[in-house]
Backbone bond lengths (Angstrom), bond angles and torsions (degrees), N, CA, C in turn:
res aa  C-N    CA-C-N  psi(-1)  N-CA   C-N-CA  omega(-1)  CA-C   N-CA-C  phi
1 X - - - 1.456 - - 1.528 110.18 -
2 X 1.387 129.70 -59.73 1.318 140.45 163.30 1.577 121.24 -34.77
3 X 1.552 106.19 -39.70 1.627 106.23 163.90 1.848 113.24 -70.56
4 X 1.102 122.73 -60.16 1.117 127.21 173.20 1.367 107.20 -33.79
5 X 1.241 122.37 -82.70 1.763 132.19 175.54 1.872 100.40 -38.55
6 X 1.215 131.41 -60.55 1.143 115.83 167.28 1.461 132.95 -31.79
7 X 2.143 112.30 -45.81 1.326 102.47 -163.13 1.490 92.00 -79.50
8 X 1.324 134.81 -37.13 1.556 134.19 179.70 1.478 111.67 -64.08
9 X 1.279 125.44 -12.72 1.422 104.19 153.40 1.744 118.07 -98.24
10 X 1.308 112.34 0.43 1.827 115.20 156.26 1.341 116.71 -66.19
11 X 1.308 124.74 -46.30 1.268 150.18 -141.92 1.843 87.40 -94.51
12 X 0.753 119.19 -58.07 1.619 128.25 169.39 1.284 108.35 -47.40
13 X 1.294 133.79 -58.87 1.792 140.41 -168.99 1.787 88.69 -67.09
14 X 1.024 106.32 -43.83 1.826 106.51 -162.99 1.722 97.23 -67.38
15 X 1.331 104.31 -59.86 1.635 95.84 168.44 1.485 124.52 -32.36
16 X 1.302 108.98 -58.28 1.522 118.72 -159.52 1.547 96.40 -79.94
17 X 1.335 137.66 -11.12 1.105 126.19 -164.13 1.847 88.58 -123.35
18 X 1.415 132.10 8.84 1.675 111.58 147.68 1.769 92.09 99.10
19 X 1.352 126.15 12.61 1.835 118.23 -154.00 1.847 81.23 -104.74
20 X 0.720 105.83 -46.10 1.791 112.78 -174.85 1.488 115.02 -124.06
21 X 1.164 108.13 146.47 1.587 121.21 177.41 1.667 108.09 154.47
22 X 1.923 103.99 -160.88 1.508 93.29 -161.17 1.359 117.85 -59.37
23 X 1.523 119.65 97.57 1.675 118.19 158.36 1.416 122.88 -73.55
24 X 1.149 111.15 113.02 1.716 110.83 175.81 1.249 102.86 52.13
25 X 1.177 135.80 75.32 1.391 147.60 -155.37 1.364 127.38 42.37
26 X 1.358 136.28 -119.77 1.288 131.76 -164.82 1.763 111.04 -111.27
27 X 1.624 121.15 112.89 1.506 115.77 162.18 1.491 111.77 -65.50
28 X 1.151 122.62 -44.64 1.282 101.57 170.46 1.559 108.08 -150.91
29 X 1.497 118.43 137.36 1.799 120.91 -144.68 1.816 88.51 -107.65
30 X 1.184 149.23 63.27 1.503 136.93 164.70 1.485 88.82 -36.67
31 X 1.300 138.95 -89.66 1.569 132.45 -155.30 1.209 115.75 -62.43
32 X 1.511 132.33 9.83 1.418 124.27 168.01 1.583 108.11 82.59
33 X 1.352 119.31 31.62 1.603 110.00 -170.87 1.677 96.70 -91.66
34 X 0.662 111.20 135.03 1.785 126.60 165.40 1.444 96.15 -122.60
35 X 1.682 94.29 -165.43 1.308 98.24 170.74 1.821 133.62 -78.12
36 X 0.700 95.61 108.73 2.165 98.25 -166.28 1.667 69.38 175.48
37 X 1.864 88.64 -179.59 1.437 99.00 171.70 1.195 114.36 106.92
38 X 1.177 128.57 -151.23 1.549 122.78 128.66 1.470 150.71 -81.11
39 X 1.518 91.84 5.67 1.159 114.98 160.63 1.874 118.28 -49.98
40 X 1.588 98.60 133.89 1.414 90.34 177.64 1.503 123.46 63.95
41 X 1.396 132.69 -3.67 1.360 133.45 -169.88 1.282 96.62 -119.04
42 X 1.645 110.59 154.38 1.542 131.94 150.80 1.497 123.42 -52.73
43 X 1.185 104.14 83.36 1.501 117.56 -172.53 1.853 112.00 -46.67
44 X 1.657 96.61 -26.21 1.347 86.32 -170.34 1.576 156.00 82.27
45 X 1.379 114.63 -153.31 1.421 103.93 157.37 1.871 116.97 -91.15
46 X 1.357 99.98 162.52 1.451 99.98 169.55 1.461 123.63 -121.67
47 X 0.862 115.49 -165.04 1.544 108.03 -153.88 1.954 137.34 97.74
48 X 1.401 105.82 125.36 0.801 120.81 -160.23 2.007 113.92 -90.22
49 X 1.532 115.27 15.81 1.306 100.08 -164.61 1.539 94.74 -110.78
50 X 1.355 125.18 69.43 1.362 128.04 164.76 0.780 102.96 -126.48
51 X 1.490 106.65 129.50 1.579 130.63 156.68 1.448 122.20 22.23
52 X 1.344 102.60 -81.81 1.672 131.19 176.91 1.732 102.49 -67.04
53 X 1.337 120.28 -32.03 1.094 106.04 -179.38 1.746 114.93 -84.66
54 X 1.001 113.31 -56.84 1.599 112.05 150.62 1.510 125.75 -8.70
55 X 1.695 108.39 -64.23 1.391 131.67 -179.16 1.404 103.74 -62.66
56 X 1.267 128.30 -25.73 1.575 130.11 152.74 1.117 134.32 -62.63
57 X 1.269 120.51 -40.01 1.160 134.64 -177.67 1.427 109.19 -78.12
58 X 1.511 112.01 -42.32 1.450 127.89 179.11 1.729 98.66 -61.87
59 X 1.144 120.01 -77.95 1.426 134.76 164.54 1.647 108.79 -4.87
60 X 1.406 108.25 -60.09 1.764 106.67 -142.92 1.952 82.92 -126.57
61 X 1.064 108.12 53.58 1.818 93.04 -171.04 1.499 98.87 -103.83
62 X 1.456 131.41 -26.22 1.261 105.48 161.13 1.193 114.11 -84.50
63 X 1.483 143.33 14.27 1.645 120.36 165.35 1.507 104.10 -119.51
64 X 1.500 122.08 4.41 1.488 138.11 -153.86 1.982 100.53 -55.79
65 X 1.509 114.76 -42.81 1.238 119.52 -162.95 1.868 86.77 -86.84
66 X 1.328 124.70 -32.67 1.658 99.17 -172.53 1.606 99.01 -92.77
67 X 1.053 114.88 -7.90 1.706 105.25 169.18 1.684 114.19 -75.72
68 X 1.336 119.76 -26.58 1.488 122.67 -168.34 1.408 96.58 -81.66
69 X 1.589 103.73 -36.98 1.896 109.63 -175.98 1.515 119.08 -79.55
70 X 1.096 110.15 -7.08 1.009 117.52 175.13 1.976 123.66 -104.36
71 X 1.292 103.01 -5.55 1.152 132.77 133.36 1.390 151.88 -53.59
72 X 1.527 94.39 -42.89 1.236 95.68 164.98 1.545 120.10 -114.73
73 X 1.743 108.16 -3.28 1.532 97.56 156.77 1.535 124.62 -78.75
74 X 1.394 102.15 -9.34 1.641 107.94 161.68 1.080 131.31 -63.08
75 X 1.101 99.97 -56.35 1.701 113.63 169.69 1.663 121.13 -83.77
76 X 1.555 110.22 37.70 1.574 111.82 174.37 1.438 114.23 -52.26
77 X 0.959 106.24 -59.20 1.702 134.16 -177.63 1.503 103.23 -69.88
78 X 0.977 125.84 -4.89 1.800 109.93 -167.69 2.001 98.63 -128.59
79 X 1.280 104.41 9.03 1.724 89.30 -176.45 0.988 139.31 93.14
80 X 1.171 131.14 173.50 1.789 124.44 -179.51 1.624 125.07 -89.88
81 X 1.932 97.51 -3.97 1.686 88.57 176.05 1.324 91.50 -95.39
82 X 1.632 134.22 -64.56 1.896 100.04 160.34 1.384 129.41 23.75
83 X 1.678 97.17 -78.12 1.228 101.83 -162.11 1.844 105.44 -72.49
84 X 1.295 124.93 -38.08 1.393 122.36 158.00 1.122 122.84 -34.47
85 X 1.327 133.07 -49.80 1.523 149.10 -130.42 2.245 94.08 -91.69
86 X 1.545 67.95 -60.32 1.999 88.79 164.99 1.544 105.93 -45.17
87 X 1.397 118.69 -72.20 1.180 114.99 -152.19 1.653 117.03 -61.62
88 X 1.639 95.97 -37.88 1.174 100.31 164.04 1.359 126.52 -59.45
89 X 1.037 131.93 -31.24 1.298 136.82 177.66 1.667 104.67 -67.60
90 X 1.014 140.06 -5.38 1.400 141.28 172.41 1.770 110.67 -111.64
91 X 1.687 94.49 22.35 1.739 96.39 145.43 2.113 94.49 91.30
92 X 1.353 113.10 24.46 1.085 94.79 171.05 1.712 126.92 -136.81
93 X 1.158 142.28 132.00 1.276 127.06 -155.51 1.831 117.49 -51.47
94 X 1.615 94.87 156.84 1.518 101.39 172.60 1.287 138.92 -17.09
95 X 1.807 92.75 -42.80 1.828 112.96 -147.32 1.565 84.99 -107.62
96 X 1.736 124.54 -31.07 1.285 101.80 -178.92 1.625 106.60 -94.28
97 X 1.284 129.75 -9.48 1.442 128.48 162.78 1.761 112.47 -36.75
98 X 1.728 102.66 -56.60 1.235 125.17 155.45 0.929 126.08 -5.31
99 X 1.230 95.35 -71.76 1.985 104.86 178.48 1.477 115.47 -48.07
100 X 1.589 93.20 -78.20 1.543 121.33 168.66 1.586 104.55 -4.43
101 X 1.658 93.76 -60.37 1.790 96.41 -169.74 1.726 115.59 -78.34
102 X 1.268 106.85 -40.79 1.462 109.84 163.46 1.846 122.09 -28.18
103 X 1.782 89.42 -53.94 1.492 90.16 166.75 1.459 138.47 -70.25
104 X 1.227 96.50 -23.47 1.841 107.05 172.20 1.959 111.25 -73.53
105 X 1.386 77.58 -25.37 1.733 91.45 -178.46 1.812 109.89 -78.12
106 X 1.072 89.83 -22.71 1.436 92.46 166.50 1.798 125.45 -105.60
107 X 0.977 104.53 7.06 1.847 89.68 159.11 0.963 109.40 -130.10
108 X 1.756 113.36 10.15 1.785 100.29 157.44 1.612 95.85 -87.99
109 X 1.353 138.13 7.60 1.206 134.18 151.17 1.325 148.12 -57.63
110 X 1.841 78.66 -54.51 1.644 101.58 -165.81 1.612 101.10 -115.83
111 X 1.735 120.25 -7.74 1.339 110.07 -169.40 1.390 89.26 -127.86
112 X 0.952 151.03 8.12 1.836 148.03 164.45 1.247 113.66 15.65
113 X 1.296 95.26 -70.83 1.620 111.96 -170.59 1.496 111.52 -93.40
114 X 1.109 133.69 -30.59 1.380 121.53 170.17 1.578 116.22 -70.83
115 X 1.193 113.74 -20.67 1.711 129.23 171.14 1.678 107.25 -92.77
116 X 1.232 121.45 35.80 1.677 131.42 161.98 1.577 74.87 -59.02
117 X 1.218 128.12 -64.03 1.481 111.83 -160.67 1.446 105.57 -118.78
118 X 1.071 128.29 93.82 1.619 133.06 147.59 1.255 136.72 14.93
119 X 1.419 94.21 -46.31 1.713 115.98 172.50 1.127 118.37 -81.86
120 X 1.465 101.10 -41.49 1.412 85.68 -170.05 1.806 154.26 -73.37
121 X 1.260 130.69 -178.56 1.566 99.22 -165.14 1.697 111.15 -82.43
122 X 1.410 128.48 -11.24 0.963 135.86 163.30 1.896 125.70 -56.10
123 X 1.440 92.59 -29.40 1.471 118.96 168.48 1.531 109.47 -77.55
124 X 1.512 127.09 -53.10 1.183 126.70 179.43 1.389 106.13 -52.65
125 X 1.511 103.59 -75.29 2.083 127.50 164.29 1.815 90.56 0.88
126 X 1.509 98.47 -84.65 1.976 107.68 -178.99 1.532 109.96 -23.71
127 X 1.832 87.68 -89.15 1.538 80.25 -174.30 1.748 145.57 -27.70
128 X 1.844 96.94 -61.17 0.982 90.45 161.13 1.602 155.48 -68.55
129 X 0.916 102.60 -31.91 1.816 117.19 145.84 1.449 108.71 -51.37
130 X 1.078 145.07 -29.59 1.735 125.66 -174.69 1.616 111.99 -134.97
131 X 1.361 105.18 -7.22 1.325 104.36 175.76 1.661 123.00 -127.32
132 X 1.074 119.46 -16.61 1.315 121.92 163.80 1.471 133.09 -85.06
133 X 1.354 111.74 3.85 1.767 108.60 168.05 1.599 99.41 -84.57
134 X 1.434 107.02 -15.32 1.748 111.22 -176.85 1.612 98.99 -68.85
135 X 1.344 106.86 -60.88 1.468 125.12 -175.63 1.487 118.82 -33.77
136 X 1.626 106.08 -36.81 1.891 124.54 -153.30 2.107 83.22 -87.69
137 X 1.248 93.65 -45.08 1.321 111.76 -160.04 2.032 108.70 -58.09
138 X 1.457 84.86 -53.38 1.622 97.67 174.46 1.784 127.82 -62.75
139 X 1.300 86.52 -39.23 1.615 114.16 -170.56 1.580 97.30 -78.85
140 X 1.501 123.29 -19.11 1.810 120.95 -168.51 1.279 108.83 57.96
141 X 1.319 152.11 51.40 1.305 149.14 168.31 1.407 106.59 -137.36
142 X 1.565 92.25 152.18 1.680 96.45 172.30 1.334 110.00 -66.68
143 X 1.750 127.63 -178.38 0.724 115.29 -173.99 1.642 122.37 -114.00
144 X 1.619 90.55 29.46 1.301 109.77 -161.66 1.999 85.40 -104.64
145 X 1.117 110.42 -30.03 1.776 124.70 164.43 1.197 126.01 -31.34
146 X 1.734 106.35 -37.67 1.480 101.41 172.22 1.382 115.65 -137.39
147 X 1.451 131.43 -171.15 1.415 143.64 -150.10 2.042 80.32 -64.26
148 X 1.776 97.28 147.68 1.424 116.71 166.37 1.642 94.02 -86.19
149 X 1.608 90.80 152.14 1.580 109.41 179.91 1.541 102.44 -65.44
């Protein structure tokens, strides 16, 4: 058990520190991203205040923060269009998938080490403190728009 829990907390430092991730597409796809997605496409504009994107947010707003996280602990190993590819797949446009991933992209940045575990509230604490005024900002919504920390 202790080896296992060991290589997933290596595999985590290597993430957060840029040594591994998406090479030439996906090392390893938990969300099924191949090529489709945002892969290969004009990402475009970003922003989250369309219609359909709203209707997502509206839709999935009490599970909205463990569906995005669970997204991007899937896609540790596979990168940040992964993590797009996912988000989009839970009903929300390209440019606001974008975001979504921007933010995951940022507390394997800025929260490394407080995100040893994902879940936890020290991990949330991170994120939201250093990565979600980016998120409010990207996405164009107040911040009353989406799930409270």
């Amino acid at each position: 058990m202790r080896r296992y829990v060991s290589v997933w907390v290596v595999l985590g430092v290597m993430v957060a520190l840029g040594l591994i991730g998406g090479v030439g597409g996906a090392v390893f796809s938990f969300c099924g991203a191949k090529r489709g997605g945002a892969y290969g496409r004009d990402l475009g504009r970003r922003g989250c205040s369309s219609k359909d994107d709203r209707n997502a947010i509206t839709n999935r707003f009490d599970t909205l923060k463990y569906d995005v996280q669970s997204c991007a602990t899937g896609c540790m190993l596979s990168g940040k269009e992964c993590v797009t590819y996912c988000v989009e797949r839970l009903g929300f446009s390209v440019g606001c998938a974008r975001c979504w991933s921007d933010m995951t992209s940022c507390s394997i940045s800025k929260c490394s080490f407080s995100c040893m575990n994902p879940w936890s509230s020290k991990c949330k604490k991170c994120t939201y403190d250093h990565c979600f005024p980016s998120l409010v900002h990207c996405a164009q919504l107040d911040e009353k728009d989406l799930p409270p920390h």
